[in-house]
N, C-alpha and C positions, 0 to 999 in steps of 0.2 A: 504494500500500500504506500503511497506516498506520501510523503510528509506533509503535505498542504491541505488533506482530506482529515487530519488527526482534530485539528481543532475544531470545525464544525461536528466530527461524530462523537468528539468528547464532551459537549456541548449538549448534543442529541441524547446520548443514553446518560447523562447527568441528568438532563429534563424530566426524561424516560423515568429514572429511576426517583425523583421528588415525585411526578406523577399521581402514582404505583403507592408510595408509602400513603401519600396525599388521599388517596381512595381509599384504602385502609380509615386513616382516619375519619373520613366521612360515615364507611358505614357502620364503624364501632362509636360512630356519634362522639367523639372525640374532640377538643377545639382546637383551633389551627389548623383546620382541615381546608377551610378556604382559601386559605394566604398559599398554602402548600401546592393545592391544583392551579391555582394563579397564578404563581412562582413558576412551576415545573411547566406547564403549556407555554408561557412567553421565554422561558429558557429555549425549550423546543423549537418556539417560532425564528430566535434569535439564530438559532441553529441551521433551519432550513434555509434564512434569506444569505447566512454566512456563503453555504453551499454552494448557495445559487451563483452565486458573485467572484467564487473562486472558481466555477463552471464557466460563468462566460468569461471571467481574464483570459483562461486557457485554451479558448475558441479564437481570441482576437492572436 
């Protein structure tokens, strides 16, 4: 894998994994179960557009 993909996927299953706990939380009715899904999906989205970006430099 090359080294320019590490930061977006570490990024992604960082998200992935706040998610995941974040849902736990929820349905063990837990608090901080919001901030956690909230946190973990805009990590994720943070992730995606990195992706993206590192995709098209490497087009141009």
């Amino acid at each position: 894998m090359k080294k320019q993909y590490t930061v977006p996927l570490v990024l992604f299953l960082l998200g992935m994994a706040i998610t995941i706990i974040g849902s736990l939380f929820k349905i063990m009715h837990w608090p901080g179960a919001g901030i956690m899904l909230t946190f973990g999906m805009l990590t994720e989205a943070i992730a995606i557009i990195t992706l993206i970006v590192v995709l098209l430099k490497n087009t141009k």
